[in-house]
DONUFI-389092 format. One record per residue (C-alpha): residue number from 1; residue in one letter; y, z, x. Coordinates in Angstrom, 3 decimals. Layout:
N
nr | rest | Y | Z | X
NUM | A | Y | Z | X;
...
***
This chain:
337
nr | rest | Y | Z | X
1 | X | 26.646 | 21.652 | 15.584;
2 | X | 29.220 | 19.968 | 17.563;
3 | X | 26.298 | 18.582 | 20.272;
4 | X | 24.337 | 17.373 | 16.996;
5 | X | 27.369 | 15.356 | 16.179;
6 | X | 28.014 | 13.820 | 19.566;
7 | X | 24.377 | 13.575 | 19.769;
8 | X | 24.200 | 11.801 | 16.577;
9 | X | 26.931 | 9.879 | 17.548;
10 | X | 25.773 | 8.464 | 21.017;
11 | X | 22.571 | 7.589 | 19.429;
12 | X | 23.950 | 5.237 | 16.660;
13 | X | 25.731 | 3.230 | 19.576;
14 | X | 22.965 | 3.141 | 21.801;
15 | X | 21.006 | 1.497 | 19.090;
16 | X | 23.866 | -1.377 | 18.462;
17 | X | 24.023 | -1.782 | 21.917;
18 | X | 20.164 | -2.037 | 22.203;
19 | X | 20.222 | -4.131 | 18.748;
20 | X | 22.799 | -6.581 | 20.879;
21 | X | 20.528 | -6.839 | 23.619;
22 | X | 17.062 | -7.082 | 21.197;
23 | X | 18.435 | -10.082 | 19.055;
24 | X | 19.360 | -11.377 | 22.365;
25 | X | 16.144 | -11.591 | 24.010;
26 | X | 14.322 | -12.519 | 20.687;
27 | X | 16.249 | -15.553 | 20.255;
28 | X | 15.472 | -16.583 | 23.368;
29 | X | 11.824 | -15.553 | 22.747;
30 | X | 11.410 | -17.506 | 19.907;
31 | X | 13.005 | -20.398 | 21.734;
32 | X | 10.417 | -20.620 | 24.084;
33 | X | 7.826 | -20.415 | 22.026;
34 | X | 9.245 | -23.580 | 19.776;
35 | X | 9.785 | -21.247 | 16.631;
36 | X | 12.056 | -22.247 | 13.842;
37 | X | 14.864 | -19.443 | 13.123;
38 | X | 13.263 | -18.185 | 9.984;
39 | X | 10.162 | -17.617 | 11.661;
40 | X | 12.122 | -15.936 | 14.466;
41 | X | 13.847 | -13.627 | 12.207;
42 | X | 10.947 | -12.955 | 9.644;
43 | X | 7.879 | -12.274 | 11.946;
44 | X | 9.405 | -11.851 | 15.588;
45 | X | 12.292 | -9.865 | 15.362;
46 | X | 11.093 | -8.097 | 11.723;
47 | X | 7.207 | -6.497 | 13.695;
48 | X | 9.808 | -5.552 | 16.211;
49 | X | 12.413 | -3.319 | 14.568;
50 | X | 9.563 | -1.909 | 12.057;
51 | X | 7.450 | -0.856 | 15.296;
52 | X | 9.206 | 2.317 | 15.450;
53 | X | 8.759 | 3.276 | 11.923;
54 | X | 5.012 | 2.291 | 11.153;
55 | X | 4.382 | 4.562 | 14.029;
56 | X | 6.587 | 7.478 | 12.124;
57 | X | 4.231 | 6.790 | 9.517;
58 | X | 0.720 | 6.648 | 11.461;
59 | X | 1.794 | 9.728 | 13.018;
60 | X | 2.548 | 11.527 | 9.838;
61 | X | -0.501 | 10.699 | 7.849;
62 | X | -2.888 | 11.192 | 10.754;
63 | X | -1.635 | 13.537 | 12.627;
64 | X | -0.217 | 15.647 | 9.446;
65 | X | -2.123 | 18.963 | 9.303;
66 | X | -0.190 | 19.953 | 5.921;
67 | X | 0.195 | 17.681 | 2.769;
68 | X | 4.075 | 18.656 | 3.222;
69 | X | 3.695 | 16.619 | 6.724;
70 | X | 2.035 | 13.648 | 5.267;
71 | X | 4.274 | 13.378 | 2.613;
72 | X | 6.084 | 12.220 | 5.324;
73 | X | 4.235 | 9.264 | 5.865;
74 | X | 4.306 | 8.367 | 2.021;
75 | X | 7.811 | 8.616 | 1.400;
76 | X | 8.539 | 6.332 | 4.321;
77 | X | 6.360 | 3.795 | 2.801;
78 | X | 8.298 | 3.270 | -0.034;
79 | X | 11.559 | 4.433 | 1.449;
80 | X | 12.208 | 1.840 | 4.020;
81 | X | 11.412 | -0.683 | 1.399;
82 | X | 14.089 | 1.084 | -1.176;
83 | X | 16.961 | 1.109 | 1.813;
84 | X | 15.809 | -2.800 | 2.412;
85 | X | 16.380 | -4.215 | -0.312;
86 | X | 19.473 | -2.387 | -1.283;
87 | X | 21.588 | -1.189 | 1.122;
88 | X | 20.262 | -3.880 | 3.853;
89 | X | 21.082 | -6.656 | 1.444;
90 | X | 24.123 | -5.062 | 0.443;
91 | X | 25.376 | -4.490 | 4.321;
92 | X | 24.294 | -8.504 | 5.175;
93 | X | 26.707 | -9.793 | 1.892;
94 | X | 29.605 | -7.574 | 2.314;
95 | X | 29.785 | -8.704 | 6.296;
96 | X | 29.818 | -12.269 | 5.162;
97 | X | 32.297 | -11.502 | 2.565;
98 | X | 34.794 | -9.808 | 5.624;
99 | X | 33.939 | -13.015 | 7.675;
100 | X | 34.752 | -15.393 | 5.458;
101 | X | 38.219 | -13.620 | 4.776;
102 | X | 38.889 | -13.207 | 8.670;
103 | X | 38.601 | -16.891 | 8.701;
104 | X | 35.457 | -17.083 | 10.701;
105 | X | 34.238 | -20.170 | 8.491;
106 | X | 35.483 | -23.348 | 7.210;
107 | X | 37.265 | -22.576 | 3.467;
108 | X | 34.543 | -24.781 | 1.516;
109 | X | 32.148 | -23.090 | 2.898;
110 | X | 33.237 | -19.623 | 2.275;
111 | X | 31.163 | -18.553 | -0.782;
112 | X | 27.565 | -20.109 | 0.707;
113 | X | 24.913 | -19.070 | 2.358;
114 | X | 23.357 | -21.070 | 5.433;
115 | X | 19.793 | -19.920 | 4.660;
116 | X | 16.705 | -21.782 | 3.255;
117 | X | 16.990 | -19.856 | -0.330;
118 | X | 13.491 | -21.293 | -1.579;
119 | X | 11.660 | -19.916 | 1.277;
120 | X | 13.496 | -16.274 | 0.730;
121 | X | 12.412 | -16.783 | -2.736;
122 | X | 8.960 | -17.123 | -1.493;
123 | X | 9.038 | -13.934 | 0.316;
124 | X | 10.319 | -12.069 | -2.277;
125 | X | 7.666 | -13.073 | -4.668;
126 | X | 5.334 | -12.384 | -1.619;
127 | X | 6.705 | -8.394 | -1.647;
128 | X | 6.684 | -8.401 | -4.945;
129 | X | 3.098 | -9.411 | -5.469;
130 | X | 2.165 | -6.713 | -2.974;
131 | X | 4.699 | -3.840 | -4.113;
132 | X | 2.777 | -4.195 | -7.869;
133 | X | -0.150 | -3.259 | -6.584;
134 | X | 1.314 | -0.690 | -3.942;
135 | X | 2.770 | 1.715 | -7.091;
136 | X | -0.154 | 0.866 | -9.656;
137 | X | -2.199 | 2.167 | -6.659;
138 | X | -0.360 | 5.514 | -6.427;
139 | X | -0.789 | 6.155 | -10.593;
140 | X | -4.780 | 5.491 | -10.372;
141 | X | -7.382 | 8.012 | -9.015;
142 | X | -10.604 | 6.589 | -7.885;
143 | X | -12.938 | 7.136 | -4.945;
144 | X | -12.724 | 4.313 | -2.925;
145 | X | -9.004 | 3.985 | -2.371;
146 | X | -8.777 | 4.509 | 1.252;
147 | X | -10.615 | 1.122 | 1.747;
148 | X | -8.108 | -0.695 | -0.256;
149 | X | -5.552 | -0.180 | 2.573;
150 | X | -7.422 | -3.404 | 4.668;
151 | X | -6.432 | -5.900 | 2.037;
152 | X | -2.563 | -5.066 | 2.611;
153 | X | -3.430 | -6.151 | 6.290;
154 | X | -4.933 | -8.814 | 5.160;
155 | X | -1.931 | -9.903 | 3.255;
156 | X | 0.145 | -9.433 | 6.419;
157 | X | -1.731 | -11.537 | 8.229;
158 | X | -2.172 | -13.833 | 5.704;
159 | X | 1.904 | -13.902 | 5.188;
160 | X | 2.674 | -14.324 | 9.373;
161 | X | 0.256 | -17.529 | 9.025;
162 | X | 2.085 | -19.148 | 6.322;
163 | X | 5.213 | -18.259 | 8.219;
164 | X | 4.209 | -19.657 | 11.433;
165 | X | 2.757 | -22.759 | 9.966;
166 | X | 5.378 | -24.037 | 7.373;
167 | X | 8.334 | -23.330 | 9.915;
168 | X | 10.095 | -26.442 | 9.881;
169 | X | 13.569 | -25.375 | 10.365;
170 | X | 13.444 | -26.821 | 14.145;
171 | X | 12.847 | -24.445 | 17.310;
172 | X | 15.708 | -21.811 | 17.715;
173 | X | 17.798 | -22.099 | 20.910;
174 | X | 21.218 | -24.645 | 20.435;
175 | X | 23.608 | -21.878 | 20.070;
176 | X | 21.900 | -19.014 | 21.456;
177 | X | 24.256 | -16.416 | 23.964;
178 | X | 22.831 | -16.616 | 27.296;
179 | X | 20.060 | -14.199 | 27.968;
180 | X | 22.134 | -10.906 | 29.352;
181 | X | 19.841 | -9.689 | 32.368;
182 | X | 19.983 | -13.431 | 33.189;
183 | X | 23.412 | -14.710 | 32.472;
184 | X | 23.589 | -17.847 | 34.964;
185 | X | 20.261 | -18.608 | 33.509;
186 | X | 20.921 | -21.784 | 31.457;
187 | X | 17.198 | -21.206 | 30.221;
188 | X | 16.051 | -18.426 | 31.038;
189 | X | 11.652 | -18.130 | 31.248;
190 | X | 9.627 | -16.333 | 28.066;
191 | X | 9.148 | -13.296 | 31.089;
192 | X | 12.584 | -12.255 | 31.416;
193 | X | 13.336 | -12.991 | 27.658;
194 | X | 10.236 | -11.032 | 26.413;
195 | X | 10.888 | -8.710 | 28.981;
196 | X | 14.749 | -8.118 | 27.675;
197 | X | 12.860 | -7.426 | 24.183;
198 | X | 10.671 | -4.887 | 25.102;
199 | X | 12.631 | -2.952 | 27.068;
200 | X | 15.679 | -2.940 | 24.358;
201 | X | 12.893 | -1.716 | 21.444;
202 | X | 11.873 | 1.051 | 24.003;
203 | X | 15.924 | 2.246 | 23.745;
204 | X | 15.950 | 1.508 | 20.051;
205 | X | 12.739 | 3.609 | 19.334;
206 | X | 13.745 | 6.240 | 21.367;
207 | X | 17.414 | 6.400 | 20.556;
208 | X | 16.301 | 6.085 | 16.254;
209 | X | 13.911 | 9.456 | 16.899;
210 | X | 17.336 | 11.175 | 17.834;
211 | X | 19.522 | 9.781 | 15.133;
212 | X | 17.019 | 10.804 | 12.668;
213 | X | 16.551 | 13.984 | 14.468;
214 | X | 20.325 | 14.888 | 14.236;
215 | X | 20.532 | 13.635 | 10.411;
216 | X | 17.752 | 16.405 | 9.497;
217 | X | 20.052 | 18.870 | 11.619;
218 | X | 23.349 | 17.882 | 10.082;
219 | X | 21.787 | 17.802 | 6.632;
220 | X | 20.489 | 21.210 | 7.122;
221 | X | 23.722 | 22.324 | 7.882;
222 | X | 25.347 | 21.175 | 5.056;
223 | X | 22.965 | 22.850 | 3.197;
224 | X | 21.101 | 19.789 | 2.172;
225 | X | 17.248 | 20.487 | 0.918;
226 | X | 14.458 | 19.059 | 2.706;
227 | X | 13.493 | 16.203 | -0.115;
228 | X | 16.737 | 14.911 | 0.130;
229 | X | 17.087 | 14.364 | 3.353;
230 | X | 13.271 | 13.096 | 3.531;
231 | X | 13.762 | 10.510 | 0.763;
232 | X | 17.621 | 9.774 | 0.494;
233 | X | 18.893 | 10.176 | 4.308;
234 | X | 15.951 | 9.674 | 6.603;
235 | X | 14.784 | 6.215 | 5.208;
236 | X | 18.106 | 5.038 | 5.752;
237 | X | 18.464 | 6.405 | 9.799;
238 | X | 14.805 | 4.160 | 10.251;
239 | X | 16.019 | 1.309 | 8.662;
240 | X | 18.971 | 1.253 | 10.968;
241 | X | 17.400 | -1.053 | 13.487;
242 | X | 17.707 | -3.313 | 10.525;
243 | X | 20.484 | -2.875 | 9.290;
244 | X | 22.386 | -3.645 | 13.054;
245 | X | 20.072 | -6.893 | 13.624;
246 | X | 21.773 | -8.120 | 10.425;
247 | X | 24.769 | -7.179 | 11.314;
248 | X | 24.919 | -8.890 | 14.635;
249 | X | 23.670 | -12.174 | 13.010;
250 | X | 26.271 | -12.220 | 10.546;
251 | X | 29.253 | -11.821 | 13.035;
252 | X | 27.375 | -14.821 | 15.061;
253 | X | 27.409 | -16.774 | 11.886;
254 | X | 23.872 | -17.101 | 12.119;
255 | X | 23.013 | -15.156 | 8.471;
256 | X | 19.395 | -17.548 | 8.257;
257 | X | 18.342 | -15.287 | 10.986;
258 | X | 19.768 | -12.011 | 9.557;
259 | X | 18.004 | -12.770 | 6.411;
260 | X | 14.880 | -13.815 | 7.105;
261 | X | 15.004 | -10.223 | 9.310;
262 | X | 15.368 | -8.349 | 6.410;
263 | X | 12.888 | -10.451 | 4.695;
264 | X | 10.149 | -10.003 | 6.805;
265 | X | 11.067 | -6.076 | 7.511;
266 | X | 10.261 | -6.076 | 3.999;
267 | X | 7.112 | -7.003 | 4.372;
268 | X | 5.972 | -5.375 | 6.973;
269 | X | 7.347 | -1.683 | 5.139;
270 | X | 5.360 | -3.259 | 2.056;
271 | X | 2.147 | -3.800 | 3.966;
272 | X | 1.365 | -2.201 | 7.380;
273 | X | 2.899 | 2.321 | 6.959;
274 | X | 1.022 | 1.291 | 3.399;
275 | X | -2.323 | 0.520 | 4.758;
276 | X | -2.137 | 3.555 | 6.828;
277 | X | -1.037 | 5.581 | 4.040;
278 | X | -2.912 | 4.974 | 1.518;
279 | X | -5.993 | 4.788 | 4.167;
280 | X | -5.311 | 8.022 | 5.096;
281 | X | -3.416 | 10.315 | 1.911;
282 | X | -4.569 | 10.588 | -1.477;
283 | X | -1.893 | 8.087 | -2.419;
284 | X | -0.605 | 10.248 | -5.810;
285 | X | 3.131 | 9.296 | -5.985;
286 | X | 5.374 | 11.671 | -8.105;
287 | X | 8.676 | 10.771 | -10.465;
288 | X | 11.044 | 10.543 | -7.766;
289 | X | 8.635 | 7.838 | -5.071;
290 | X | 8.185 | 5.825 | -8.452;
291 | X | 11.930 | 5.863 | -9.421;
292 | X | 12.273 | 4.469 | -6.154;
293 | X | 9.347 | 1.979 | -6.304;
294 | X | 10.840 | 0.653 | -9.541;
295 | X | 14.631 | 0.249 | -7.969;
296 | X | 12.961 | -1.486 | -5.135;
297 | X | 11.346 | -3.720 | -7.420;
298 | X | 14.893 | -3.898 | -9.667;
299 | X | 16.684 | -5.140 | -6.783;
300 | X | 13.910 | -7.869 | -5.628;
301 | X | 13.442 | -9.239 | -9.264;
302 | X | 17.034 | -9.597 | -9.263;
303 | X | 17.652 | -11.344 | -5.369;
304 | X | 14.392 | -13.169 | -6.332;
305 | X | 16.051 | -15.060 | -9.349;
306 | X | 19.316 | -15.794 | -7.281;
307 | X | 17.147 | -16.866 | -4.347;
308 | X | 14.818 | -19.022 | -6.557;
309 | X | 17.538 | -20.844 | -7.904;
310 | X | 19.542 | -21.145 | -4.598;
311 | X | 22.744 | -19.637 | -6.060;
312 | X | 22.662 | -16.332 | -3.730;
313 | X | 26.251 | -15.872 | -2.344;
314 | X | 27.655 | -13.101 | -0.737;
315 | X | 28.847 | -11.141 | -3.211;
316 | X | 25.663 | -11.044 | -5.875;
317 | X | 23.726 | -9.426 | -1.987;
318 | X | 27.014 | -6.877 | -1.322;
319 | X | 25.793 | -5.788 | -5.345;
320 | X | 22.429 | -4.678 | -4.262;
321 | X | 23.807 | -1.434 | -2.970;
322 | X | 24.769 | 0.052 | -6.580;
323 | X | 21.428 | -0.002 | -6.956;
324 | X | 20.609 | 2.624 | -4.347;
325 | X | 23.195 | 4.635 | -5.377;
326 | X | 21.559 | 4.656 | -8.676;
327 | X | 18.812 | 6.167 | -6.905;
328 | X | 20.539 | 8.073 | -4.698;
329 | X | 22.361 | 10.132 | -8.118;
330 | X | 18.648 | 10.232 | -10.064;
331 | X | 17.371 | 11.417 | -6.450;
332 | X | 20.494 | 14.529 | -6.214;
333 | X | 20.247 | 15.051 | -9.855;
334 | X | 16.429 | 15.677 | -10.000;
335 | X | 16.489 | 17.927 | -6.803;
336 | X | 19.308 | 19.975 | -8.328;
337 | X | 21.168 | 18.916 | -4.955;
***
């Protein structure tokens, strides 16, 4: 147990330190390529982080000899979504709220948010749109199901287009760190930037495998059943990537970027381990993956509203967590954990 807990341990900090180095070399990325910050954060870095966990999910649903094994796959498709727009949200507003008191910002401007609030407000009624038909899916039985998982591609692809053209916030680059494998690089080329990127993800994908692979050993030995570490534990160890992007953006006082991350993580959890899993499982979600789908929806509806009427501050995102706690007790309380 003790190697578990080192082992869990060294992998969380390899994944900031590969987060540090991944937000890095995106920046720089998106710089070159004349992208605006939003679109940086919401379709860059966001297909990035999410890699590792759409392939959890592929894996699980097609690879899954058992329906216990593509469960898997299922809860993951709603669970990264839950963790998102709870405890992600949650993480990004409390982190301002500790800046702002440290004195990292000017007093006025304390209480806002530097972040285009109508566009987040467009995203969220984006992953809302989706997430409606997502759970109406899994309560309906009919023979051609599978086939619906190409229009939530679709709607990905349709979403990164929108992005990409209506990104007007100005290309990313005035107050980016220089690149860290080229430091005395003043600008560094897209090679060595993308090249920082990729190699980061590869640490971040394999260092995530062995933090969730240590969580389903801890939990084990704390006596922990299986569902709850599948739908309460293990969503939140592949959302972690996430979760440390944001993170690092808010200590660089750069929360547009941290944001739109989350933002278009979202939609990538709402769209692309879908697709695969509803392609490829019957798609019949029980009580507990519909509690969750309706406290993902909860929280959205709710940031939506502040969003739409650009009067999000820090504290109303830090409030998103109670909401997966309210999950988290239904989730305990049903499993008799």
């Amino acid at each position: 147990m003790l190697l578990s807990i080192f082992l869990f341990a060294v992998s969380a900090a390899a994944i900031y330190v590969s987060c540090e180095y991944f937000v890095n070399g995106i920046e720089w990325v998106g710089c070159r390529l004349n992208l605006g910050a939003t679109a940086v954060g919401t379709v860059l870095a966001a297909f990035g982080t999410a890699l590792p966990e759409s392939v959890v999910t592929f894996m699980a649903v097609f690879f899954g000899s058992t329906a216990g094994q593509k469960d898997i796959g299922v809860g993951a498709a709603l669970g990264g979504p839950l963790v998102l727009a709870t405890l992600a949200y949650a993480v990004v507003g409390l982190a301002m709220r500790r800046r702002a008191r440290r004195g990292a910002v000017p007093g006025g401007a304390r209480d806002a948010i530097n972040a285009d609030q109508k566009r987040l407000a467009r995203d969220q009624s984006w992953f809302m749109a989706i997430f409606v038909v997502k759970l109406a899916l899994g309560v309906l039985v009919f023979s051609w199901k599978p086939w619906m998982g190409i229009l939530f591609l679709l709607a990905y692809g349709w979403y990164v287009r929108c992005e990409l053209r209506d990104d007007s916030a100005g290309a990313a680059g005035d107050d980016i760190e220089p690149l860290k494998i080229r430091p005395r690089d003043a600008r560094p080329t897209l090679f060595w930037a993308v090249l920082q990127s990729l190699l980061a993800l590869a640490v971040i994908a394999v260092a995530s495998h062995e933090f969730v692979r240590q969580i389903g050993t801890i939990a084990a030995w704390a006596g922990a059943s299986p569902h709850v570490t599948a739908l309460l534990l293990a969503p939140v160890a592949t959302e972690l990537p996430e979760i440390m992007n944001a993170l690092i953006w808010v200590r660089q006082g750069k929360e547009r970027l941290a944001l739109a991350n989350i933002s278009g993580s979202m939609m990538i959890q709402a769209t692309i381990p879908s697709a695969m899993a509803i392609a490829m499982t019957p798609w019949h979600l029980g009580p507990v993956l519909l509690a969750s789908g309706v406290v993902t929806m909860l929280s959205i509806a709710l940031l939506w509203r502040r969003f739409h009427q650009e009067s999000m501050r820090p504290a109303a995102l830090a409030r998103a967590g109670w909401l997966y706690l309210l999950f988290v007790t239904f989730g305990l309380v049903y499993f008799g954990a």
